[in-house]
C-alpha positions in Angstrom: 0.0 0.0 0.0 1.2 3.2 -1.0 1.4 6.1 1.3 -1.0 8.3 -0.9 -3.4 5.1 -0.8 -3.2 5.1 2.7 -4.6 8.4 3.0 -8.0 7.6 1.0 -11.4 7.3 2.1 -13.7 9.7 4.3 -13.8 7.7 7.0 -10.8 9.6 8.9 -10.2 12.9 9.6 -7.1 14.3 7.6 -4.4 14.7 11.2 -5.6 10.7 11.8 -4.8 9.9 8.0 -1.2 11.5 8.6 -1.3 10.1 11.9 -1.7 6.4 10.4 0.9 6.8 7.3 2.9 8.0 10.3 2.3 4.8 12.5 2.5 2.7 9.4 6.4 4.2 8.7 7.8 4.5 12.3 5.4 1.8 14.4 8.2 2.0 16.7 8.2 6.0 17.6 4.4 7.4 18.2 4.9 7.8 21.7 6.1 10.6 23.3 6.5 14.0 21.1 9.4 14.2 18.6 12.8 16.4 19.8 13.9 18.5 16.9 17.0 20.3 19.0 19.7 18.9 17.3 18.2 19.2 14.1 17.7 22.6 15.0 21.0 22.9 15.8 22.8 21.8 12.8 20.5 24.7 10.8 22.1 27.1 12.9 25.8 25.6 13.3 26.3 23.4 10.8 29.2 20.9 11.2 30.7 23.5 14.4 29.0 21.7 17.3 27.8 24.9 19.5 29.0 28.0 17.8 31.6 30.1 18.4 31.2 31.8 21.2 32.9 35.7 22.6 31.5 36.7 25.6 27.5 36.3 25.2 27.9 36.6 22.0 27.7 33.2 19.4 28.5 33.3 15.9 26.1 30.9 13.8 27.2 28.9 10.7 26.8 31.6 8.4 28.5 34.4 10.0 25.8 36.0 11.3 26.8 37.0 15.4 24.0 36.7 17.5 24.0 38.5 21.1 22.4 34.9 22.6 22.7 31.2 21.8 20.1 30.4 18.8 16.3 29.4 19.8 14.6 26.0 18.4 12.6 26.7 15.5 9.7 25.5 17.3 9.5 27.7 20.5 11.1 27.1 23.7 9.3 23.7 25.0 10.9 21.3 26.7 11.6 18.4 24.6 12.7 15.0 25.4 15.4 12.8 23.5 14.7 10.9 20.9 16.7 7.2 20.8 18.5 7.3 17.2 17.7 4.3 14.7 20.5 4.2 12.9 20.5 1.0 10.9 17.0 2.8 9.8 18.1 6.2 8.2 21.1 6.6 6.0 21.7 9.8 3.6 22.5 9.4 0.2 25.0 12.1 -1.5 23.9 14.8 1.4 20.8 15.6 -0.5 18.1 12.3 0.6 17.3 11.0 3.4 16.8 7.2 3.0 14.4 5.2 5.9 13.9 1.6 5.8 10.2 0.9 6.4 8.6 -2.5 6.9 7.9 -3.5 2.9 10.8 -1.4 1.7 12.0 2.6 2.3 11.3 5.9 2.1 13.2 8.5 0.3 13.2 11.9 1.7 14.4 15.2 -0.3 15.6 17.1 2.6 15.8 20.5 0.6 12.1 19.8 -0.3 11.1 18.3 3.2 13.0 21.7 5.5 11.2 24.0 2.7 7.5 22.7 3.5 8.2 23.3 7.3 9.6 26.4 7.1 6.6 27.6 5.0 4.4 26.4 7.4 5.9 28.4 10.7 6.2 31.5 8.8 2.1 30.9 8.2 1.3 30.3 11.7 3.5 33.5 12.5 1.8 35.8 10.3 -1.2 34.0 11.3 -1.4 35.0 14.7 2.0 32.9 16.1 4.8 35.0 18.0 7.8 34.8 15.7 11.4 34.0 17.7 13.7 36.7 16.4 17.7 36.3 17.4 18.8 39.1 17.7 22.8 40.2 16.0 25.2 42.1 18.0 26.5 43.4 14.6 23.0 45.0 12.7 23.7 44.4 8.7 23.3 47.2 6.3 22.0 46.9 2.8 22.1 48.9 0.0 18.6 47.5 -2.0 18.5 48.7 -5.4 15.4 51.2 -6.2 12.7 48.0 -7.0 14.3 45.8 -4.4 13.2 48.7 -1.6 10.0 49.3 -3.8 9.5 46.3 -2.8 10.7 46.2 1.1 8.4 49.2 1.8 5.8 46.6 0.6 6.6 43.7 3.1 7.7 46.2 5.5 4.3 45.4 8.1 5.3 41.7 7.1 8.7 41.0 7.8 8.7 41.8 11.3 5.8 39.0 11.6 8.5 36.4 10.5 10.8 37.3 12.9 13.1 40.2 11.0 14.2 43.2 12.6 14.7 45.8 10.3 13.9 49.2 9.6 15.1 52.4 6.6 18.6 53.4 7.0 19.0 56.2 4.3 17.8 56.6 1.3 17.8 53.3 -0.3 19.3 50.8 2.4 18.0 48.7 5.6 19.5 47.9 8.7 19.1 44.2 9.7 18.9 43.7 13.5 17.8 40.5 13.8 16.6 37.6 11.8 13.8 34.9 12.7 15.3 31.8 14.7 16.2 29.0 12.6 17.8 30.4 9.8 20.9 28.9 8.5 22.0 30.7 5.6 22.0 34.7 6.1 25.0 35.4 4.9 25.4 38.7 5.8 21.9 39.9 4.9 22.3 38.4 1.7 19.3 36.0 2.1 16.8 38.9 2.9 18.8 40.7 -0.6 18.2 37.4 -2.8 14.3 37.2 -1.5 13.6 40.9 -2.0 15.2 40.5 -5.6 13.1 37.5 -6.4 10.2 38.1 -5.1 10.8 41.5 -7.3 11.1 39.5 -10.7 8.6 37.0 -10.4 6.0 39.1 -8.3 2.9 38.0 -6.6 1.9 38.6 -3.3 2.7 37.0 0.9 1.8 33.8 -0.8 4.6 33.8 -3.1 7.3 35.7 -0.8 6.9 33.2 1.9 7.5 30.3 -0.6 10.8 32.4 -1.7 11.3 32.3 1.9 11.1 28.9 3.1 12.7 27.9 0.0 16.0 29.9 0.7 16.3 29.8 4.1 15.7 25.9 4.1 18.7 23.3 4.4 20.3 23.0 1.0 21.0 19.7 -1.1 25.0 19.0 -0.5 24.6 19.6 3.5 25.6 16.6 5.6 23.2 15.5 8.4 23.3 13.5 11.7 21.1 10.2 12.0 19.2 12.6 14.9 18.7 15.0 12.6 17.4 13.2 9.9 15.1 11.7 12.2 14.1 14.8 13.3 13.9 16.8 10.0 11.1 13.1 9.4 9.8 13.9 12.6 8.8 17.7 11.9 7.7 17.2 8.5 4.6 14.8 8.9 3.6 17.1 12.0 3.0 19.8 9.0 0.0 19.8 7.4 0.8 18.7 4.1 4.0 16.6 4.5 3.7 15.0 0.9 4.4 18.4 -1.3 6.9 21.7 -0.3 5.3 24.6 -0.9 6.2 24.9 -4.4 4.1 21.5 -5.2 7.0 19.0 -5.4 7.4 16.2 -3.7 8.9 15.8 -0.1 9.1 12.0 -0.5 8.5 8.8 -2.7 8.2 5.1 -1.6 10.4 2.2 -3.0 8.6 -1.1 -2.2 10.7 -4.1 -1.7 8.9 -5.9 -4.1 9.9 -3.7 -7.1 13.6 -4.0 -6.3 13.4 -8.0 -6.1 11.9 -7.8 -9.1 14.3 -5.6 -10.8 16.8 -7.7 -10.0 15.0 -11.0 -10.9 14.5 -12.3 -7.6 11.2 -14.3 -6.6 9.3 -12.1 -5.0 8.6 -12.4 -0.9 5.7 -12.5 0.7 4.5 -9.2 2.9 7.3 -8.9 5.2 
């Protein structure tokens, strides 16, 4: 059975279809809610363990110096550890996460998977949510072209929903003070710059600029993950809404039954395992 297949039929409300594809992949983690820390951790750090630290002050993986140690991107809960499997999760040229699942495995884009989460906090935020800002001991400064602060004084009532701190600094630049909690790749301000530019060319509305969003600030193909955070990139993404798509409509994640690789290879094919 396929996971789409499992979520047919009106019988179930759509959080207890998720709820059973989720039961039906990890039978052996529904209890107890999932700790995403050290996946959190890695989006801010990287492969640096903690940060760098000067005083109070902790510089994240991108540069970006931060006046206190970087929040979880899901609030400030307390959250309990999560045993790893790892003869279950394996990545595959830092881009897929790979689970084995009874019947075969589940492939995981993890660009894809981090982008569909994303998009969903910065929804909640602007939908009522508090957004967790860190704040940076060193504000950034950019010069915008003329469309790309057109286009700021447009978002300028949204931004600080999503946790940005910024305001006008002359007559066509910004001063960045801080940045919403989770982000891994600022680089300098040049995120905000590359998401003002986009959302410029392609236009549209806070639909489209909060896909730009989560799609740029999410975990990029090529990044190398621990077996905890995979599990816990897994773990966030099917308690989103719609884990099956990212925001852009492409898929998160495909199944590979066990019987179409026997097959492929010409081997008699088992019985339901």
């Amino acid at each position: 059975m396929t996971l789409r297949e499992l979520l047919q039929g009106d019988s179930l409300s759509f959080q207890e279809k998720v709820e059973s594809v989720y039961r039906s992949i990890f039978p052996e983690r529904i209890e107890g809610k999932p700790d995403t820390a050290p996946f959190q951790q890695h989006l801010m750090y990287g492969d640096r363990g903690q940060g760098r630290s000067d005083g109070n002050a902790i510089e994240d993986a991108s540069g970006a110096v931060l006046k206190e140690a970087p929040l979880s991107l899901l609030g400030e809960e307390e959250r309990s550890p999560v045993a790893p499997s790892g003869h279950l999760y394996w990545q595959l040229h830092q881009s897929y996460i790979l689970i084995q699942i009874r019947g075969g495995m589940v492939v995981v884009d993890q660009h894809a998977a981090h982008e569909r989460i994303l998009f969903n906090r910065a929804k909640r935020t602007i939908g009522g949510d508090s957004a967790t800002v860190q704040s940076l001991l060193f504000p950034a400064t950019l010069d915008l072209t003329p469309e790309e602060y057109e286009h700021y004084e447009e978002l300028a009532d949204l931004l600080p929903e999503l946790g940005f701190e910024v305001e006008p600094f002359g007559t066509r630049s910004i001063i960045i003070r801080g940045i919403p909690a989770g982000v891994r790749n600022w680089s300098d301000g040049r995120l905000l710059q590359e998401i003002l530019g986009e959302q410029r060319a392609g236009g549209g509305g806070v639909e489209d600029f909060l896909k730009t969003y989560a799609c740029r600030a999410a975990v990029k193909a090529g990044t190398k993950l621990s077996v905890e955070e995979m599990e816990n990139l897994t773990d966030q993404l099917f308690a989103t809404e719609f884990p099956f798509t990212c925001p852009h409509g492409r898929p998160t994640m495909l199944r590979v039954e066990l019987t179409d690789l026997e097959r492929r290879f010409n081997r008699t094919v088992s019985s339901e395992k």
